[in-house]
C-alpha positions, 0 to 999 in steps of 0.5 A: 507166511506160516500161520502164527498158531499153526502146530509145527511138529517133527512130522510137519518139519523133515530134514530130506524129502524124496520126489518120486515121478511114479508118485504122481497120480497125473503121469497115468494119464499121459504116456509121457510127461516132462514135470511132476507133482507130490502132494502133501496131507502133512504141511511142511512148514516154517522152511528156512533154506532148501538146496537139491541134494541129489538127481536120478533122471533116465537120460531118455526123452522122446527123440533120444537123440535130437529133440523134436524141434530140430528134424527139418533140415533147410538149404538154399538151391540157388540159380547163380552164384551171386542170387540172394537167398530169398525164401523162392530158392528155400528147400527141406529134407525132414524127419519125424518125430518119434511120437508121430503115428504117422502114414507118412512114414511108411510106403509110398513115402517112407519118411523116416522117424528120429530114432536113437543114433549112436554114431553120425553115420546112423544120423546120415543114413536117415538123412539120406532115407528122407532126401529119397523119400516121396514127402508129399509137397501138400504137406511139405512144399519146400521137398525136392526128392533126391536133390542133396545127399549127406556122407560123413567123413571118418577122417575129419569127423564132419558131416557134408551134403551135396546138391545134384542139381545141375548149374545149382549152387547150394548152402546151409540156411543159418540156424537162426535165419529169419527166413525159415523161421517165418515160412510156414512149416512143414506139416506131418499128419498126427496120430490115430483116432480112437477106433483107428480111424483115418489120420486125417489131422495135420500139425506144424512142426516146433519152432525154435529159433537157434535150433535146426538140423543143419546146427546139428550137422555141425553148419554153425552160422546163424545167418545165411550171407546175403552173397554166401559164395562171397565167403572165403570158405566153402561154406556154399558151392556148386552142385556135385561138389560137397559143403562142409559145416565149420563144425561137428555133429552133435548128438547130444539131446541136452547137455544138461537138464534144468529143474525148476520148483514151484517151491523156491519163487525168486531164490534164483536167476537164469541167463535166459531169465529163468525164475524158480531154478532149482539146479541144472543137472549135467548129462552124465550119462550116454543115451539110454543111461541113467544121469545120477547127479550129487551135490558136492558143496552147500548151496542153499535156496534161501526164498522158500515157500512157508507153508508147502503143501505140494512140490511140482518139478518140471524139467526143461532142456538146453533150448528151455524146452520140456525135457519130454520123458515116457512114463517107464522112465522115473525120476528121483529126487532129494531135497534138504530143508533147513529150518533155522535162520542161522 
């Protein structure tokens, strides 16, 4: 709450307010950066209502195409049709990430980086780099080299894989399959010391239930069946014959960008139970573009901070995960502040 005798002038009290990113004295220091802050010598003061009235956001986080969290592929080889997918049987092909100055991406692995993918053929031709890679079991003990390939049918715009196992059967692990998710993750080796020293330190890769490559594939079920060869589908089969996703790829990084404001505590309410939503921009842009986004209809935030100070904004994706953008990329912003009550 204002001071009661503090001098509320023009200056103090502006109708528009641009957020710049480029602006913040932090984003030297990072590289990348998924929010940013103004800061403000002049308090904005006594705001009633506040509403974003128009967004700019480069449509061009790290990953471009599918975010770090979703770059492990999982399927079940299973030895007879009726064995229960248990984690002995669970199996990997990876990518890595694109920010990872990694030796495994280069001979004698060749594991290949999550780049911008402009069509599913691009998204398989990677896939398939990966499957004949030599991922190192100490890093990734789930990796069968050559065990599965991936195609994509022009004809029905759908992405298969194939096992090559003899006598196997094959199937997609549910993208929200407890299994998975709670088996150690595959490691990747993290990025140069300073100097160029060895890449010795090793991270696991991102967690987010709900999300895998396999959903991105278009394998839409969440849980892998007990008995998936039960299932009046082709969802599992045997080797040398393709599984077919019940859905299509999805090469939509995020289909919207959430802002959220430090600015706006309790004016707004997620379905995932999200505090200081400012607006959810849509992705109108293709991969690479520039998102522009303008408020059609009045929408005002009526919870406002009284005294502002400084305004920090940070981005997140679909999955509520930092929407992560390189620092060439610059995000503009434009918010109106009212100050009445009327």
């Amino acid at each position: 709450m204002s001071h009661p005798n503090m001098y509320k002038s023009r200056v103090n009290q502006p109708d528009r307010v641009f957020l710049n990113s480029s602006d913040d004295p932090a984003m030297a220091n990072n590289g990348t950066f998924s929010g940013f802050q103004a800061n403000y010598a002049t308090p904005i003061l006594g705001v009633k209502r506040t509403q974003l009235l128009r967004a700019t956001i480069p449509n061009a986080p790290i990953g471009i195409s599918i975010p770090v969290y979703s770059l492990v592929f999982w399927y079940y080889k299973l030895p007879t049709a009726t064995t229960m997918p248990t984690l002995a049987y669970l199996h990997n092909v990876r990518l890595l990430p694109q920010d990872c100055a990694s030796p495994l991406a280069v001979a004698p692995y060749n594991i290949p980086t999550i780049q911008y993918l402009p069509n599913p053929t691009a998204l398989v031709a990677l896939l398939n780099t990966s499957c004949a890679s030599a991922d190192p079991a100490t890093l990734n003990p789930y990796f069968i080299q050559n065990d599965i390939l991936f195609a994509f049918n022009t004809t029905t715009n759908q992405i298969t894989f194939t096992g090559a196992g003899v006598g196997s059967f094959y199937c997609p692990a549910g993208y929200n399959d407890p299994i998975w998710q709670n088996a150690p993750q595959p490691l990747f080796t993290g990025p140069a010391w300073p100097g160029g020293a060895s890449l010795v330190a090793t991270f696991p890769y991102q967690v987010v239930p709900g999300y895998t490559m396999a959903l991105r594939c278009g394998y839409g079920l969440p849980t892998t069946p007990t008995n998936p060869f039960a299932l009046l589908t082709n969802y599992a089969i045997r080797y040398a014959n393709p599984v077919y996703p019940n859905s299509f790829p999805n090469l939509v990084y995020s289909q919207c960008v959430y802002l959220y404001a430090n600015i706006i505590a309790g004016s707004s309410l997620g379905s995932a139970n999200q505090h200081n939503l400012l607006a959810v921009v849509p992705s109108n842009a293709p991969a690479l573009g520039v998102i522009n986004y303008t408020v059609l209809m009045s929408n005002w935030l009526m919870k406002v901070a009284a005294e502002i100070y400084e305004i920090s904004i940070t981005m997140f994706d679909d999955a509520n995960q930092p929407f992560i953008l390189p620092d060439n990329a610059q995000v503009n912003l434009e918010l109106a502040f009212y100050y009445r009550d009327d």
